[in-house]
VONUDREN-914910 format. One record per residue: residue in three letters; x, z, y of N, C-alpha, C, CB in turn. Coordinates in nm, 3 decimals. Glycine has a CB too. Layout:
! residues N
+-----+---------+---------+---------+---------+---------+---------+---------+---------+---------+---------+---------+---------+
:   r :     n_x :     n_z :     n_y :    ca_x :    ca_z :    ca_y :     c_x :     c_z :     c_y :    cb_x :    cb_z :    cb_y :
+-----+---------+---------+---------+---------+---------+---------+---------+---------+---------+---------+---------+---------+
: ala :       X :       Z :       Y :       X :       Z :       Y :       X :       Z :       Y :       X :       Z :       Y :
...
+-----+---------+---------+---------+---------+---------+---------+---------+---------+---------+---------+---------+---------+
//
This chain:
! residues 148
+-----+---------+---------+---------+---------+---------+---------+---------+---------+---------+---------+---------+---------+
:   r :     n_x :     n_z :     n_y :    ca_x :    ca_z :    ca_y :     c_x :     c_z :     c_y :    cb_x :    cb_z :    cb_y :
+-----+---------+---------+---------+---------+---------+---------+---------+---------+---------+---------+---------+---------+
: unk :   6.704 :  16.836 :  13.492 :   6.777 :  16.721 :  13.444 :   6.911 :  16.718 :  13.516 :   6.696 :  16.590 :  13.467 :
: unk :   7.013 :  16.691 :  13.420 :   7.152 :  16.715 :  13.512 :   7.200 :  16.552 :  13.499 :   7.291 :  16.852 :  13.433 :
: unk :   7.226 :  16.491 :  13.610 :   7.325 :  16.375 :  13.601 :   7.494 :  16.339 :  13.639 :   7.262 :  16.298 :  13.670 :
: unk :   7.547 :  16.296 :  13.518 :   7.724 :  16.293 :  13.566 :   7.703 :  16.168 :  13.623 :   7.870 :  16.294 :  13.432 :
: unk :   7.843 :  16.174 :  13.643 :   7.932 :  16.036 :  13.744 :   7.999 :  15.976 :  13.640 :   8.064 :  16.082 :  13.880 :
: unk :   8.001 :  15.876 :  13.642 :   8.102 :  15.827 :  13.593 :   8.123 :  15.708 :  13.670 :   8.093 :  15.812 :  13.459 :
: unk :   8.280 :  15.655 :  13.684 :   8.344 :  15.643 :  13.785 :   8.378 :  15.418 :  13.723 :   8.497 :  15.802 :  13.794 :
: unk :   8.339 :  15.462 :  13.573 :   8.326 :  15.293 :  13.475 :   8.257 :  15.208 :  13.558 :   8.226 :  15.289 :  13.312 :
: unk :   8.281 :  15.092 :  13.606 :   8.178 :  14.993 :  13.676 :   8.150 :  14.894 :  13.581 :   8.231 :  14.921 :  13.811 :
: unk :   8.253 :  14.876 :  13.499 :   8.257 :  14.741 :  13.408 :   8.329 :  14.781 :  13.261 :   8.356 :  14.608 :  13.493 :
: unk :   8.240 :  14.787 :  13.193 :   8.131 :  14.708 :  13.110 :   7.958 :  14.766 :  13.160 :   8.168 :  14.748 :  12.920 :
: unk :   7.907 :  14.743 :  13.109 :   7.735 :  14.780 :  13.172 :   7.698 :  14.912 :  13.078 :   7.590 :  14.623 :  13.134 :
: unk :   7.678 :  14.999 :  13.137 :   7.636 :  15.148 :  13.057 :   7.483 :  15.156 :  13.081 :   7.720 :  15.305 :  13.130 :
: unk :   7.459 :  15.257 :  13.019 :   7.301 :  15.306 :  12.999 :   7.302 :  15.441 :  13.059 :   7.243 :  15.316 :  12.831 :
: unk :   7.183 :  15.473 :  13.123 :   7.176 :  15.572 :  13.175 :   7.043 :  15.655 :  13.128 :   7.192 :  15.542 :  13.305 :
: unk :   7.093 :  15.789 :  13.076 :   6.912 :  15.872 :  13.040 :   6.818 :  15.781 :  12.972 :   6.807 :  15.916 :  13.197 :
: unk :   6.945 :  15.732 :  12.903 :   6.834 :  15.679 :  12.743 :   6.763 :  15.478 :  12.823 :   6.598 :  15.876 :  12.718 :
: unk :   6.818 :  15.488 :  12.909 :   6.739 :  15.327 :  12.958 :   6.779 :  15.260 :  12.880 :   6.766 :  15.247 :  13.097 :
: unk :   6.686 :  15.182 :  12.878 :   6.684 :  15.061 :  12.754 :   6.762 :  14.899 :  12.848 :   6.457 :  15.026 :  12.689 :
: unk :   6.773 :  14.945 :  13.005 :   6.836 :  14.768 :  13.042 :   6.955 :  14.854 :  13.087 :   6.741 :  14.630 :  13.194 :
: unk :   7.079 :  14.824 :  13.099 :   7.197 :  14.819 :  13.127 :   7.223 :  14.774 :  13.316 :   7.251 :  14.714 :  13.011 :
: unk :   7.273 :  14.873 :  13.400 :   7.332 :  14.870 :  13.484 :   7.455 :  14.897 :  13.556 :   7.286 :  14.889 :  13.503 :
: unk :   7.440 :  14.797 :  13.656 :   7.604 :  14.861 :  13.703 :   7.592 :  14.888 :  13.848 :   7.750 :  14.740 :  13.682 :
: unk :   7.684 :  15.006 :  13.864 :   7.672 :  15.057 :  13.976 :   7.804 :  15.087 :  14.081 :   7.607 :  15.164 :  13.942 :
: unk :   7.755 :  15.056 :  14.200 :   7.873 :  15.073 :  14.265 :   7.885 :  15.249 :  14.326 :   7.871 :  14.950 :  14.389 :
: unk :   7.992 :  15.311 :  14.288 :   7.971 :  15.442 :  14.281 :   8.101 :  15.477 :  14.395 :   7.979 :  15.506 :  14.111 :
: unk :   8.082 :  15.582 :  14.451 :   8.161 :  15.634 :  14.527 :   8.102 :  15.789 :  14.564 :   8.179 :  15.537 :  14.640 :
: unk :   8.175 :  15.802 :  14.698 :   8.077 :  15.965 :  14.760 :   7.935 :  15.965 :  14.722 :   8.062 :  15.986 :  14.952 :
: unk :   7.898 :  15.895 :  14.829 :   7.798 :  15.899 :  14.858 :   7.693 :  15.868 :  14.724 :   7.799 :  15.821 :  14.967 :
: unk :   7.768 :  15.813 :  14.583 :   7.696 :  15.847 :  14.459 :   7.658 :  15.995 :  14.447 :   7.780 :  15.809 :  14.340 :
: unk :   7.795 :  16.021 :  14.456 :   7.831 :  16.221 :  14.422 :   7.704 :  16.302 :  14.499 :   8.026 :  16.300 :  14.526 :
: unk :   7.737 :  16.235 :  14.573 :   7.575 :  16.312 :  14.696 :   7.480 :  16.323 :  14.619 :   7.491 :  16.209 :  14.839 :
: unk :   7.434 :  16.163 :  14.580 :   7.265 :  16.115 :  14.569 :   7.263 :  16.213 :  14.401 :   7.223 :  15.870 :  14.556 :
: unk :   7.411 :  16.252 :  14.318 :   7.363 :  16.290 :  14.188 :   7.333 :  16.422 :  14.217 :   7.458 :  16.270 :  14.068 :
: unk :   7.420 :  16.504 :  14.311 :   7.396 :  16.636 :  14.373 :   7.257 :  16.685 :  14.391 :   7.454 :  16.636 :  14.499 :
: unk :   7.241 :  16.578 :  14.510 :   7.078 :  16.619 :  14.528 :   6.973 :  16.621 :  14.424 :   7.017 :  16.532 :  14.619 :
: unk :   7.011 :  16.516 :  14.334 :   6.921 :  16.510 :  14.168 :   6.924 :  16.640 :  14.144 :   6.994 :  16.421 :  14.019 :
: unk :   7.061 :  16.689 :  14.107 :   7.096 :  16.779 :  14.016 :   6.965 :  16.903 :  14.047 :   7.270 :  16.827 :  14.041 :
: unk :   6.990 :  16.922 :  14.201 :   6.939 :  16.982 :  14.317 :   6.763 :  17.027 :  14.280 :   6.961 :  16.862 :  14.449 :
: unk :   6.771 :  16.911 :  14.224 :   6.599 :  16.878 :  14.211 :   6.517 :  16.800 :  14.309 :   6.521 :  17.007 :  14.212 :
: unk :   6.617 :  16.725 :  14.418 :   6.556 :  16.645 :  14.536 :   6.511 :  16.536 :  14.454 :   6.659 :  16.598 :  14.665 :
: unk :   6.380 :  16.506 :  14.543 :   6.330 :  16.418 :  14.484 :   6.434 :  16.266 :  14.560 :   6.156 :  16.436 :  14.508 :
: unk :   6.494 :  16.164 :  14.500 :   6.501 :  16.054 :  14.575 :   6.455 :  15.951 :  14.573 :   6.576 :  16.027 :  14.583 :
: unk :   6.467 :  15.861 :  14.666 :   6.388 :  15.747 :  14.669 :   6.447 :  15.614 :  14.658 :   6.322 :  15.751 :  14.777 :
: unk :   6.399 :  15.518 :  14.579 :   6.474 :  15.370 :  14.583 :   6.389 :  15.254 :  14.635 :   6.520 :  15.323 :  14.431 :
: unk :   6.418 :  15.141 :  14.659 :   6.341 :  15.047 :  14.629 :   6.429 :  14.916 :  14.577 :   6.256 :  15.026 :  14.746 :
: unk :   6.352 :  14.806 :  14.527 :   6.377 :  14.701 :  14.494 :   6.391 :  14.606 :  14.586 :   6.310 :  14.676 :  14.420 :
: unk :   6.507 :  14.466 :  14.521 :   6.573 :  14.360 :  14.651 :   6.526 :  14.269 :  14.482 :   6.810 :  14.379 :  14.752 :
: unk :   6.448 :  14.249 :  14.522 :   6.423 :  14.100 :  14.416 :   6.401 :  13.966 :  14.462 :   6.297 :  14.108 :  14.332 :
: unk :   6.454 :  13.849 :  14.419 :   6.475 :  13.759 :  14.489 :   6.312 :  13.650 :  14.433 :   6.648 :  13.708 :  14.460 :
: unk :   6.215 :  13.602 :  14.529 :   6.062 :  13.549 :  14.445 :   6.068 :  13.405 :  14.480 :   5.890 :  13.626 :  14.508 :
: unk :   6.134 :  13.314 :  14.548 :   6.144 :  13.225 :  14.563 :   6.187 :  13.135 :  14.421 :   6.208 :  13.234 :  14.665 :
: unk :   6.084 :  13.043 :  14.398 :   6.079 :  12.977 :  14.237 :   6.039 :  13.055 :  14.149 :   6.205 :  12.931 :  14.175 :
: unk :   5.985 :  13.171 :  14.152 :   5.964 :  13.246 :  14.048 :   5.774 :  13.275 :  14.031 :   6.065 :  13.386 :  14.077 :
: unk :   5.728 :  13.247 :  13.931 :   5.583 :  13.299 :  13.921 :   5.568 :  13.428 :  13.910 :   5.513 :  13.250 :  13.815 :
: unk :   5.409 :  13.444 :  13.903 :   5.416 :  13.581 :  13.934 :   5.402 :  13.658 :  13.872 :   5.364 :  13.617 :  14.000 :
: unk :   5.409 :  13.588 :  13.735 :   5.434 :  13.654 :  13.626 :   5.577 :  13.710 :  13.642 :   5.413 :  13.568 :  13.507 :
: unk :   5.713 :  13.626 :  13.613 :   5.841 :  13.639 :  13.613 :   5.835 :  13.762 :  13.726 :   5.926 :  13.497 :  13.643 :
: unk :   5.790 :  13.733 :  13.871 :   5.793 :  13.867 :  13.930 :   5.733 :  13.967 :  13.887 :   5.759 :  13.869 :  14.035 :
: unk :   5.665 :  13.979 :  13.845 :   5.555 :  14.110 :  13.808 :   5.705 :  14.154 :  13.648 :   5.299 :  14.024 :  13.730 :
: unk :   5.744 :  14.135 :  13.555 :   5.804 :  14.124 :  13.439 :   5.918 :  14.200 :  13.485 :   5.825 :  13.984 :  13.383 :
: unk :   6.003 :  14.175 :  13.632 :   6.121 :  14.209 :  13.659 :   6.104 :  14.345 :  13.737 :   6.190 :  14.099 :  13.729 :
: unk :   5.975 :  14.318 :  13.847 :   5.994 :  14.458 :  13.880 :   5.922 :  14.594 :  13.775 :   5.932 :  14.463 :  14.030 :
: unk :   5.851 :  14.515 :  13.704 :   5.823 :  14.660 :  13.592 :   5.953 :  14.697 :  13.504 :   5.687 :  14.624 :  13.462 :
: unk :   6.029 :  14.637 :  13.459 :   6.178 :  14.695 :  13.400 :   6.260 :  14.748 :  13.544 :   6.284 :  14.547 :  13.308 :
: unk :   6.239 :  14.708 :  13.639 :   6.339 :  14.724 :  13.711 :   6.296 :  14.882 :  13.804 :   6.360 :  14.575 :  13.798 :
: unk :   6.192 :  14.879 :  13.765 :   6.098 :  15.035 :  13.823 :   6.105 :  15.133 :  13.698 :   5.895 :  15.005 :  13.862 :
: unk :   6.113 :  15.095 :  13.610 :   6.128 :  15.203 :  13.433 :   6.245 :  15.207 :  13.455 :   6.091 :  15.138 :  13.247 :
: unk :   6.356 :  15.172 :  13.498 :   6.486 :  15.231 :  13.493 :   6.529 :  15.300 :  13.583 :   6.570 :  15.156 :  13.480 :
: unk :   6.461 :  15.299 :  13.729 :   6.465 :  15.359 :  13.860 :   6.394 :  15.515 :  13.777 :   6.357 :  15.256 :  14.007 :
: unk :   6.262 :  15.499 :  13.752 :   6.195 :  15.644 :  13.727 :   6.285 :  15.692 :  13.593 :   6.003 :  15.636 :  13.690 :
: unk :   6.323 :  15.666 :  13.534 :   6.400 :  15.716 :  13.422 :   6.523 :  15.782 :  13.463 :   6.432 :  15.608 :  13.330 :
: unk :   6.574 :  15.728 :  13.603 :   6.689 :  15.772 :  13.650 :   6.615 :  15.876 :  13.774 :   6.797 :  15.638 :  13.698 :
: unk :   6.522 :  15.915 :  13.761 :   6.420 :  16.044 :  13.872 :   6.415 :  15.989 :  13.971 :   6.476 :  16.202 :  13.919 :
: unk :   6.393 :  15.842 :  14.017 :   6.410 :  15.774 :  14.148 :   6.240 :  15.767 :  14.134 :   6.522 :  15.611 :  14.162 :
: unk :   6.232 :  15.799 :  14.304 :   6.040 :  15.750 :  14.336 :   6.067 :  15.618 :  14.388 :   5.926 :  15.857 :  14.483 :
: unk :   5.984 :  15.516 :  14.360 :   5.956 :  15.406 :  14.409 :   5.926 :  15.384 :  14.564 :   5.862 :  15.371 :  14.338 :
: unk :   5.994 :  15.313 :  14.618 :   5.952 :  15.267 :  14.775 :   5.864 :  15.123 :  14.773 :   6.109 :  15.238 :  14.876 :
: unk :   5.742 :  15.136 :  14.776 :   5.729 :  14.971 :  14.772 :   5.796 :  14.902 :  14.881 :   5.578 :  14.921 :  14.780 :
: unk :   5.785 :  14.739 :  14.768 :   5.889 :  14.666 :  14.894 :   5.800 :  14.506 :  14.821 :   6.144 :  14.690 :  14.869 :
: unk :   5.664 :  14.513 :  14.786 :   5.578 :  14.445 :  14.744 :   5.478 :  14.423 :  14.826 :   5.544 :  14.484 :  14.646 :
: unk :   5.500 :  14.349 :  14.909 :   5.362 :  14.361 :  15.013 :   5.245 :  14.246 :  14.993 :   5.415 :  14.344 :  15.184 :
: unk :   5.132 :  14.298 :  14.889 :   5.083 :  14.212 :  14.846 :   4.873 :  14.241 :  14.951 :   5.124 :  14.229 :  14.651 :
: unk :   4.900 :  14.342 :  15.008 :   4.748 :  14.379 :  15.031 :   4.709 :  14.271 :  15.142 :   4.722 :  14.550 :  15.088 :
: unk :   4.595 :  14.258 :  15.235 :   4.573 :  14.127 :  15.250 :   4.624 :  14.130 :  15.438 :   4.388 :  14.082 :  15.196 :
: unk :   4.677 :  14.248 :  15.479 :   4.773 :  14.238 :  15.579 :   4.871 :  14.171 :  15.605 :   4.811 :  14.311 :  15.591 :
: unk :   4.902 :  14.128 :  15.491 :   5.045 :  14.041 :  15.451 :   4.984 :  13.927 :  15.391 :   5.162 :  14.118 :  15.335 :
: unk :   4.858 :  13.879 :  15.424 :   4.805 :  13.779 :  15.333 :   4.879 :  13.645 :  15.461 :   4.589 :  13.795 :  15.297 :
: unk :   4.868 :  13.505 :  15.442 :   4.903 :  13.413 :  15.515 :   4.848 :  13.431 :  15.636 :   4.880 :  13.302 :  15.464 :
: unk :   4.738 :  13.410 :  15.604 :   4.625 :  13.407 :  15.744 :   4.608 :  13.524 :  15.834 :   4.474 :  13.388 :  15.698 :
: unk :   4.616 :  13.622 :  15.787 :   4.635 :  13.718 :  15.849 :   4.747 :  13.791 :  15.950 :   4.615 :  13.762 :  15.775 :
: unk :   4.845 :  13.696 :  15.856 :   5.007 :  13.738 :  15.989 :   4.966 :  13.610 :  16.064 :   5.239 :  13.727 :  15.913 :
: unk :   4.911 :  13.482 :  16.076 :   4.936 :  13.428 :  16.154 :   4.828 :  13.419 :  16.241 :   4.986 :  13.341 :  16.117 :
: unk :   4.688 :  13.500 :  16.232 :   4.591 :  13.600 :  16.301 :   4.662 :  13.630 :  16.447 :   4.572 :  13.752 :  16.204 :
: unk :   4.787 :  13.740 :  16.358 :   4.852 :  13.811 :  16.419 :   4.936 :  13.766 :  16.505 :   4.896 :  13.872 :  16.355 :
: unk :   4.955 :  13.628 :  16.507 :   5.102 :  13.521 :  16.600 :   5.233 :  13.573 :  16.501 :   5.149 :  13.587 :  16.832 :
: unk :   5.220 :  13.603 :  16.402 :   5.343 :  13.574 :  16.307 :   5.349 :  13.455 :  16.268 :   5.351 :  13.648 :  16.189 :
: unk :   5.501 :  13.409 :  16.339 :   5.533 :  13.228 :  16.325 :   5.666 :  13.239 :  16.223 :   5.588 :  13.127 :  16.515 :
: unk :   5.716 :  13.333 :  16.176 :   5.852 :  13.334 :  16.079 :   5.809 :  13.407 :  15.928 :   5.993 :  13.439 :  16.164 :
: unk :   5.723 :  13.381 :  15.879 :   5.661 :  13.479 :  15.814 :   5.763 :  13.523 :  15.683 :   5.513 :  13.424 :  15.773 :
: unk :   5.848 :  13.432 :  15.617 :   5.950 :  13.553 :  15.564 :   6.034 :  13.667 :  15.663 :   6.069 :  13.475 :  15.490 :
: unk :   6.045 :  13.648 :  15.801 :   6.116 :  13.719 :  15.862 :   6.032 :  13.856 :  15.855 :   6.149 :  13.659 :  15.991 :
: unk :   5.925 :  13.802 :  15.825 :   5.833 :  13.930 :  15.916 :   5.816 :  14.064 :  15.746 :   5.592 :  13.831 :  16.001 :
: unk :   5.777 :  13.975 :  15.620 :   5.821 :  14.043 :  15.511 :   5.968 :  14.127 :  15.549 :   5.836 :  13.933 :  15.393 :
: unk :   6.091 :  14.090 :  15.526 :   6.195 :  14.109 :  15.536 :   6.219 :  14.263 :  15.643 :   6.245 :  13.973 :  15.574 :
: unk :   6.173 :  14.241 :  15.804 :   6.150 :  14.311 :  15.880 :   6.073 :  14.464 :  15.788 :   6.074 :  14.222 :  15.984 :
: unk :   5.964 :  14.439 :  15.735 :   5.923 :  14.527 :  15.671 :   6.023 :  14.602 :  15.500 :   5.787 :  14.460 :  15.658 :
: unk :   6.028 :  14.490 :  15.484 :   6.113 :  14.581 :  15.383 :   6.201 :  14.633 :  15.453 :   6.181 :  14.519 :  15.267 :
: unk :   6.297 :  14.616 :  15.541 :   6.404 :  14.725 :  15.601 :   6.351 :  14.800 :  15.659 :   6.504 :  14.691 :  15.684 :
: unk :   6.235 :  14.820 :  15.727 :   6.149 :  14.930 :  15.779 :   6.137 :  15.026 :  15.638 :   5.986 :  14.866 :  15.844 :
: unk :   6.102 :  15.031 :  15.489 :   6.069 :  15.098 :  15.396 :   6.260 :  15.154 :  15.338 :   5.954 :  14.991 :  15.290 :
: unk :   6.359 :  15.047 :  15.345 :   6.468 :  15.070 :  15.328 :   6.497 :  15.212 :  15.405 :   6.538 :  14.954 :  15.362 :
: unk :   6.470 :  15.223 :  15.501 :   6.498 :  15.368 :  15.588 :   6.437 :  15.479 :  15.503 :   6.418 :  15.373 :  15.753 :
: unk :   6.381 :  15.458 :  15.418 :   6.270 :  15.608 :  15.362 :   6.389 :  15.606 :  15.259 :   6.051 :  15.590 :  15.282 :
: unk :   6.538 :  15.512 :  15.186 :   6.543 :  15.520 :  15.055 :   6.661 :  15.593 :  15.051 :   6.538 :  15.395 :  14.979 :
: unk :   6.726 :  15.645 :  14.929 :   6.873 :  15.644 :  14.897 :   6.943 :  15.563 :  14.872 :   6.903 :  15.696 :  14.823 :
: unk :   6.865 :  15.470 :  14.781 :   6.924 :  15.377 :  14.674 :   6.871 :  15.268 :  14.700 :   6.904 :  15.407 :  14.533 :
: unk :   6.911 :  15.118 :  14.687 :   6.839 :  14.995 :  14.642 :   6.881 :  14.956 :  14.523 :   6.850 :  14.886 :  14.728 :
: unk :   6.799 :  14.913 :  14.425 :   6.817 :  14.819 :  14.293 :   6.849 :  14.677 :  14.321 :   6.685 :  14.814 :  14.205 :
: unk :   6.949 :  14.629 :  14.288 :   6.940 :  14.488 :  14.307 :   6.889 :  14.370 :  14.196 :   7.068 :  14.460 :  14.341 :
: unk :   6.814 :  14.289 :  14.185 :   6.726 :  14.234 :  14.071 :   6.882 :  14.081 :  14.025 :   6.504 :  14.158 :  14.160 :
: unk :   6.836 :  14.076 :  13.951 :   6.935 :  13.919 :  13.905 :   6.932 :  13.802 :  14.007 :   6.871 :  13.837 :  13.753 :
: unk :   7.006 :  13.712 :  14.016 :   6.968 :  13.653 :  14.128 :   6.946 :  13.691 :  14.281 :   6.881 :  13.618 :  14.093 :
: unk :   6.994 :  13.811 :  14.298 :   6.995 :  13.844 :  14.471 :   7.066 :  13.756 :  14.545 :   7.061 :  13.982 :  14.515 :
: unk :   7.222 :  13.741 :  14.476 :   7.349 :  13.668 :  14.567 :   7.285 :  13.525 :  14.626 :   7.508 :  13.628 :  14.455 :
: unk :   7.216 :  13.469 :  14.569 :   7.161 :  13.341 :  14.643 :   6.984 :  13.359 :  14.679 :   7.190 :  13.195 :  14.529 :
: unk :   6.962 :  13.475 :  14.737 :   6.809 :  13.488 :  14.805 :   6.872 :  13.542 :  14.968 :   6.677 :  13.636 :  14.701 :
: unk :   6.842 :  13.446 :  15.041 :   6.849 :  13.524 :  15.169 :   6.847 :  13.654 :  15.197 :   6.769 :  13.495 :  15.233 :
: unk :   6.711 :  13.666 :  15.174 :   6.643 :  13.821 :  15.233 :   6.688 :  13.941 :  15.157 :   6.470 :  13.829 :  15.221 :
: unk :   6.752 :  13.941 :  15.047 :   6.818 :  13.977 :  14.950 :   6.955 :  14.025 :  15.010 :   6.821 :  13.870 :  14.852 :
: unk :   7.029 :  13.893 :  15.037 :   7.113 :  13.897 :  15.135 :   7.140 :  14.015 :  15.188 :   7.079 :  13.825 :  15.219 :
: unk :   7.075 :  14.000 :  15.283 :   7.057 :  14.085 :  15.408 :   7.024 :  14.238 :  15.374 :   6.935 :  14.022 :  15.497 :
: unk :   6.977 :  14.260 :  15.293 :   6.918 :  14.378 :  15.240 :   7.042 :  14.488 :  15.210 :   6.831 :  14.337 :  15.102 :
: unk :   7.078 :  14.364 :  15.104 :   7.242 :  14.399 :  15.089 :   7.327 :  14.440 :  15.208 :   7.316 :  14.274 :  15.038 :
: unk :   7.310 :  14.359 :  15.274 :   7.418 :  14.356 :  15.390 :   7.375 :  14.513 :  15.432 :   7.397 :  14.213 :  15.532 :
: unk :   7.297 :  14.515 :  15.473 :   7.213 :  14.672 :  15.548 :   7.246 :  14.762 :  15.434 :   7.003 :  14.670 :  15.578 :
: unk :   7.254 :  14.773 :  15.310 :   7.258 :  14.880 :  15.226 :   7.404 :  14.931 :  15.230 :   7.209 :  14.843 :  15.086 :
: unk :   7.440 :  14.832 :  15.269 :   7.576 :  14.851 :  15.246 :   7.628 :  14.959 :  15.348 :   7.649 :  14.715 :  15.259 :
: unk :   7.634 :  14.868 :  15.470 :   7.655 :  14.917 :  15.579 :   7.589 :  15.021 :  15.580 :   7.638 :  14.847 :  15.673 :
: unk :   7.454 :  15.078 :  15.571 :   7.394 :  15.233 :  15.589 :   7.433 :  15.373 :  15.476 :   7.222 :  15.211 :  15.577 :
: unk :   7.519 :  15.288 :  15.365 :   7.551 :  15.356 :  15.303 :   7.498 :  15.384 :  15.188 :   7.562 :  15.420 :  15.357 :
: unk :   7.364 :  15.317 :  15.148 :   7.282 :  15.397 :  15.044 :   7.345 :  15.315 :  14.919 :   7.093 :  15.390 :  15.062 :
: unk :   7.345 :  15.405 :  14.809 :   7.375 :  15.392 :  14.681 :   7.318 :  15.197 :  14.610 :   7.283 :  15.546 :  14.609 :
: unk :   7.422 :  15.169 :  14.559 :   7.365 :  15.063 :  14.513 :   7.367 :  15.037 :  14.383 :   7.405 :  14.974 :  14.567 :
: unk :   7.220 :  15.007 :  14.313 :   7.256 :  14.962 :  14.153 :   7.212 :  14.820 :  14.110 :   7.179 :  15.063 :  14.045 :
: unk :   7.253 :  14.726 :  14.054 :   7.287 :  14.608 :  14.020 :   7.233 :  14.614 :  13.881 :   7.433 :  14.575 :  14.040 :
: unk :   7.139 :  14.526 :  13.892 :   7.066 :  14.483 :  13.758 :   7.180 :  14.374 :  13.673 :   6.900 :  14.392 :  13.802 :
: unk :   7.200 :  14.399 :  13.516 :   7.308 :  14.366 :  13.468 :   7.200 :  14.220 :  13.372 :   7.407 :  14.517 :  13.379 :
+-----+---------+---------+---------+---------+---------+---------+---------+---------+---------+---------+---------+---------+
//
């Protein structure tokens, strides 16, 4: 599978036939991550979705489009869903976890280190942890794509 660059940020393009429209902030370090595609490296993304007010339906709805456009674009999934019962309430606070979004958050940037790329879901700019995710992607450099 060969992937170009293109250098368009605005209007929202399609990529390898995806059916949702993204935009991406592209630079080198795009050129890299398409290289290594080209390459046949496998890369890795994960998702910054913002769940505060949202059921779990609406969550479950966003990250399955938002994972069909990652694998469509040859990206492996990083989970950044911590739903098993380690992460259950009672169990971080078992543990003396007293900040317990911090402690999610903490973990997703622990999985952020395995990625190239983060997806950003609708609604990031006003989710904290989102935020921050951002902030770190930025700064570490990895590729960013923006759910349109």
């Amino acid at each position: 599978m060969h992937l170009g660059v293109s250098k368009q940020v605005n209007p929202p393009f399609y990529i390898l036939g995806a059916a949702t429209p993204v935009r991406e902030v592209y630079g080198k370090r795009e050129e890299k991550t398409i290289q290594k595609m080209n390459k046949g490296e496998h890369m890795k993304a994960m998702l910054s979705q913002p769940m505060a007010g949202k059921t779990e339906e609406e969550i479950r709805e966003t990250r399955e489009k938002a994972i069909k456009v990652l694998k469509e674009r040859g990206y492996e999934i990083i989970n950044t869903l911590f739903a098993d019962e380690w992460y259950s309430r009672e169990s971080m606070e078992e543990r003396g976890v007293v900040q317990i979004p911090l402690c999610f958050l903490a973990k997703s940037l622990e999985n952020m280190s395995k990625c190239h790329a983060v997806y950003f879901c609708k609604g990031w700019e006003t989710a904290r942890g989102c935020r921050i995710e951002h902030d770190a992607a930025v700064a570490y450099g990895l590729d960013i794509i923006y759910e349109e």
